[in-house]
C-alpha angles and dihedrals in degrees: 000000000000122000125262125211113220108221103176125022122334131237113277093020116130107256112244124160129186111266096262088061094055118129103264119237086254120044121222108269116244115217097216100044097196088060106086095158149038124201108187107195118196113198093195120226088000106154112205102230089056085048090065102041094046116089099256108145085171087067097046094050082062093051090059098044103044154020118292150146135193102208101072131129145244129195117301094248093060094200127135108257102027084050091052098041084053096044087049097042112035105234133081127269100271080061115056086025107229110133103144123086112213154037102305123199092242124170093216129007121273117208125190110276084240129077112250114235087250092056090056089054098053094044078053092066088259128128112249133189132176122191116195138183108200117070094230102068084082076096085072097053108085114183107263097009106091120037108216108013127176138190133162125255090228110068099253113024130200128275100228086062090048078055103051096048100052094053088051083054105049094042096042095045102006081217111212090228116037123182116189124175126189113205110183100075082066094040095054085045082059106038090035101010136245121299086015111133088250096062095040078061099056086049093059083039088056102045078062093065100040079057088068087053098068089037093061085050088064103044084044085053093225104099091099092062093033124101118199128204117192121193144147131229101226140335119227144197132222108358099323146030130228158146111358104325098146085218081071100034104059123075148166118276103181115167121180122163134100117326086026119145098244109228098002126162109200100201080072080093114066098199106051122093109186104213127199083243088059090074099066088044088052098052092045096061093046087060097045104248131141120281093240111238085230105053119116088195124069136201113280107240102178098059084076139071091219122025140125 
């Protein structure tokens, strides 16, 4: 197993935030009180029609259960780290200021100009994780702003370790935000392409691990109150994605938890485009936290029997 580099605090480790991070003396009110916590999976570089060729019977028990489409967007740009900062913020890439896509030589981190959604729910008083395989989400990982964060050492990790870890961490702290990205469907599109056999295997692969997701949920006892959101940050063609090529533009939005539209498909509704900013919109509303001024995404209503 790789190693993996522990950037916030470790497992085991006593639990002590700076005091503007203490829990407040009311808590944010959550609209849907049966929901206590949000798991947001990317599969990244899962393109959705390959997510629906592949063999992922995980996927296809959400679909059931819950509210999806596969026609949703991600960023213009359609490149790893714009695409999740956008996913995680809120706001497009000129925002929160992350337009590069890998480990830079800098003197000194740079973090989005936005808060993550993370950020605003530990501010909030929550326990928040993220568990990342590609080294540089440590972007993401501002001192003080995600409870328990993990990236590998290498520059893209395994699946299974980003696994692993997010079961430890769900059935050691149940958090009440979890962010989990997978990185090896997108490593295989670039080393073997997208749509190649080899890839339509990682995605089955894949599908394995997000498997142990939802079975750590059980043994954590919280799967009942958890809603997941699994995503993707862009598709892709050939060996590589880009700039508005709608094969790496579009990608997978499938929400199932309690309050979910069982069976929903979302382009019902003409006029709804699910967009990757949407997601941080989403989970902020399930936790109860404010609908940033700022924020190109919003909350996504429809997934939800009862909603605004």
């Amino acid at each position: 197993m790789k190693k993996l580099l522990l950037l916030a605090l470790g497992l085991g480790t006593a639990l002590v935030l700076p005091a503007q991070f203490a829990v407040p003396v009311a808590p944010p009110h959550r609209p849907l009180p049966a929901v206590e916590h949000v798991v947001i999976i990317s599969i990244d570089g899962l393109r959705p029609d390959r997510a629906l060729l592949a063999d992922m019977p995980t996927l296809r028990a959400m679909v059931r259960a819950g509210a999806y489409t596969f026609w949703a967007k991600t960023t213009a740009v359609a490149i790893t780290l714009p695409s999740h900062t956008s996913m995680l913020t809120g706001v497009n890439p000129r925002k929160h200021g992350i337009e590069w896509n890998r480990d830079l030589p800098l003197s000194e981190p740079v973090y989005p100009l936005v808060p993550t959604v993370m950020e605003m729910a530990t501010r909030a008083g929550y326990v928040t994780a993220m568990v990342a395989g590609k080294s540089k989400f440590s972007t993401l990982n501002k001192p003080g702003t995600i409870t328990h964060a993990f990236v590998p050492v290498e520059s893209v990790g395994r699946n299974e370790d980003v696994a692993t870890r997010a079961a430890q961490l769900l059935e050691a702290y149940r958090p009440a935000l979890l962010f989990i990205h997978f990185p090896e469907v997108d490593a295989v599109g670039h080393a073997k392409g997208w749509g190649s056999p080899e890839q339509l295997s990682q995605i089955t692969q894949t599908d394995a691990q997000l498997a142990r997701v939802f079975a750590a949920l059980d043994r954590a006892g919280i799967r009942g109150s958890t809603c997941v959101l699994l995503t993707a940050d862009h598709g892709g063609a050939g060996l590589t994605h880009g700039a508005d090529d709608p094969r790496s533009r579009h990608i997978p939005w499938v929400l199932v938890g309690p309050g979910v539209r069982a069976g929903f498909d979302l382009t019902q509704l003409a006029d709804l485009e699910v967009r990757t900013e949407d997601t941080c919109a989403t989970a902020c509303w399930l936790l109860g936290l404010r609908q940033q001024p700022y924020f190109d995404g919003h909350p996504v209503y429809a997934a939800f029997v009862a909603a605004p």
